[in-house]
N, C-alpha and C positions, 0 to 999 in steps of 0.2 A: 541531215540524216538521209540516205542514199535509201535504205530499207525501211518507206516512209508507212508503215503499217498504221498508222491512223490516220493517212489522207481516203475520205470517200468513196475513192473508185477503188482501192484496195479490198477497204470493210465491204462495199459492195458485190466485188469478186468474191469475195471468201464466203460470203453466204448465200451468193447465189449456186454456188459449188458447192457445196458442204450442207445446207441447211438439211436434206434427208438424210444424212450420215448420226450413226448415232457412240462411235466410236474412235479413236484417235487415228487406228488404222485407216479406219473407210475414208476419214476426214482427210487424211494427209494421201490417200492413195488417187483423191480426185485434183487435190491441189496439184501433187505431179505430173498427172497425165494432162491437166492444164498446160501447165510450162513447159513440158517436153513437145504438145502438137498444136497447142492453139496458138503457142510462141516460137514461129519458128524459127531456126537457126540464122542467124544474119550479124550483120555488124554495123554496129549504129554510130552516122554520124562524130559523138561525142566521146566514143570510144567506152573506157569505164564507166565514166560520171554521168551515168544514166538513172535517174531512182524508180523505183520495182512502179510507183504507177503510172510514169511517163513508157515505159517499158508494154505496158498494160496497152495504153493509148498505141505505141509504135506497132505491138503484135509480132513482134520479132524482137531479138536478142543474143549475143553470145555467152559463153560461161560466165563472167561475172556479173554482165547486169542476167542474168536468166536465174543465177544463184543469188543474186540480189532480191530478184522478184519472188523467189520461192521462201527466201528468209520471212519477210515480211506476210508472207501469205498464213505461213505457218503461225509466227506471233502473233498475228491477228486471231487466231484460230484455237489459241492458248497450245499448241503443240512446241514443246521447246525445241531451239534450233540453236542453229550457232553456223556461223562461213569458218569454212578453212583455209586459207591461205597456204601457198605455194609457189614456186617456179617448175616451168615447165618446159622443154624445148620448144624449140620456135619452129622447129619442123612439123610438130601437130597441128602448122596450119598449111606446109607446103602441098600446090596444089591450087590453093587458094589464092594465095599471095605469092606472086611471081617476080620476078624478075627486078627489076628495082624496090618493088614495095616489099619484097624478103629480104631484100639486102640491108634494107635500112631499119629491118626490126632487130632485137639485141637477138642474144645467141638462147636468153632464158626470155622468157614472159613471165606478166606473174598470174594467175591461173588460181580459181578457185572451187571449191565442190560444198555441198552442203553436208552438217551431220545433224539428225535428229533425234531425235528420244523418243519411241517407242513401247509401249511395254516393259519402262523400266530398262530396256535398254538405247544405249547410244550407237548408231547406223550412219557411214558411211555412205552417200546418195550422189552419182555424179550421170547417171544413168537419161536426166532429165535436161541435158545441154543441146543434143541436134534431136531435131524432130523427126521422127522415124520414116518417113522416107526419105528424109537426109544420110540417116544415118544408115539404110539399107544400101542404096545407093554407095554410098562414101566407101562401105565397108567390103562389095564387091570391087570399086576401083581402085583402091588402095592392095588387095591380093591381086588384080590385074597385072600391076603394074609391079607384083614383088617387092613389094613396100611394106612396112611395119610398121611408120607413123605417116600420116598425112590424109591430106581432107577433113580433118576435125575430129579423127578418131587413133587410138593408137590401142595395135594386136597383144595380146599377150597370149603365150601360146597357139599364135595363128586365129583367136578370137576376142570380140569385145560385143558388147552387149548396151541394149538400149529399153532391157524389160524394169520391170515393177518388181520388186523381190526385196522383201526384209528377211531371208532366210539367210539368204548365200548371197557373199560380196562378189558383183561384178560389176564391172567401167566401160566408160567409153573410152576416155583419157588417161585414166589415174597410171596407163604402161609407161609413159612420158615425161612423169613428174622428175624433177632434179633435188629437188629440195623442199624442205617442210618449213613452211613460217607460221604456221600456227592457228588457234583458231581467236576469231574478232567477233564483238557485238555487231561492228556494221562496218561496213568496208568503207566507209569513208575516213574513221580511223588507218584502216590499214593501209592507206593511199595516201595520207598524210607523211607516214614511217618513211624509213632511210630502205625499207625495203621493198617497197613498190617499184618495178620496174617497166613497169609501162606508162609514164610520165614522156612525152613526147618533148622535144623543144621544137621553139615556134619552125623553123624551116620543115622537122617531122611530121608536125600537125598538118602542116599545109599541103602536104605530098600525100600524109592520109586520106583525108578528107576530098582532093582530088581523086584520088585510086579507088575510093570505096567505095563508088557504084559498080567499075568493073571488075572490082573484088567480089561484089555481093549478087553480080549479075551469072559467074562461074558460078556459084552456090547454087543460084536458081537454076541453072543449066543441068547441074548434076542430078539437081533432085530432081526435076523431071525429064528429062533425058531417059535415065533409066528406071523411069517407076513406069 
């Protein structure tokens, strides 16, 4: 299990967040803003198969293990959740990934966001993936450069959003998606399926894993460059 909510530093995290909270809202409003700043945007090593408290230990993350880590936080926390799976272009990472290491990703990824239950209702949450001066940054160079998807964000009507809000649905990513595959207890099922698409073969892996410091070092660039 990838959204390991009974390993210790999880339960540790979630109450060391939450323990003044005396509501589902306040509970889950602190778990987010956890994952959205104290985990910030990056890309790990291991790609997906990262579980929410190895995630915790690294302090960075991309959309799946960051929606991995939120899952688990939430379960811990008795807040129902559920990941949603999806494909997404592969352009909501161009920017990032240049040059050979775009060419060798597929055309879709597959790409996840969290939904929770709230007040009796079910919310869409994908708002918690770059950490906000990633995402300020990102979202200035991306209009720079007359772009609509890339740096880790994609526009919809010229905006995209990185707030807290169970009112009104809005995304970082969600302008990007291709496709719906549904929602999983835990994404190591859904990485098992015929529909996971980010499954590398060994020569992939090894070109990743190579490129992904100076993939992750653009990120860092961006985000303080322009903060």
């Amino acid at each position: 299990m990838l959204a390991d909510q009974n390993h210790p530093l999880v339960r540790e995290t979630t109450t060391r967040l939450t323990q003044t909270e005396t509501t589902p809202r306040g509970r889950f409003e602190q778990l987010f803003y956890f994952v959205r700043d104290d985990i910030q945007f990056a890309f790990p090593d291991d790609g997906d198969f990262v579980k929410a408290s190895d995630t915790i230990r690294l302090g960075y993350g991309q959309c799946n293990t960051k929606a991995t880590l939120l899952l688990a936080l939430c379960k811990t926390v008795g807040i129902p959740a559920r990941i949603h799976f999806s494909l997404i272009s592969k352009d909501i990472q161009r920017g990032f990934f240049t040059g050979i290491a775009y060419w060798l990703m597929p055309r879709e990824i597959s790409h996840s966001w969290i939904e929770v239950e709230i007040d009796g209702i079910w919310r869409r949450i994908d708002t918690f993936i770059n950490d906000l001066p990633l995402f300020t940054a990102a979202k200035a160079e991306v209009k720079r450069r007359g772009w609509s998807v890339g740096y880790s964000i994609a526009l919809k009507d010229g905006d995209a959003s990185a707030d807290f809000n169970l009112e009104h649905e809005a995304f970082q990513q969600m302008a990007a998606v291709t496709d719906d595959h549904g929602t999983w207890d835990d994404p190591s099922t859904y990485y098992k399926s015929a529909k996971y698409k980010n499954r590398p073969d060994g020569i992939r892996m090894w070109f990743y894993r190579h490129m992904i410091g100076g993939i992750n070092r653009r990120v860092e660039r961006l985000r303080y460059e322009n903060n």
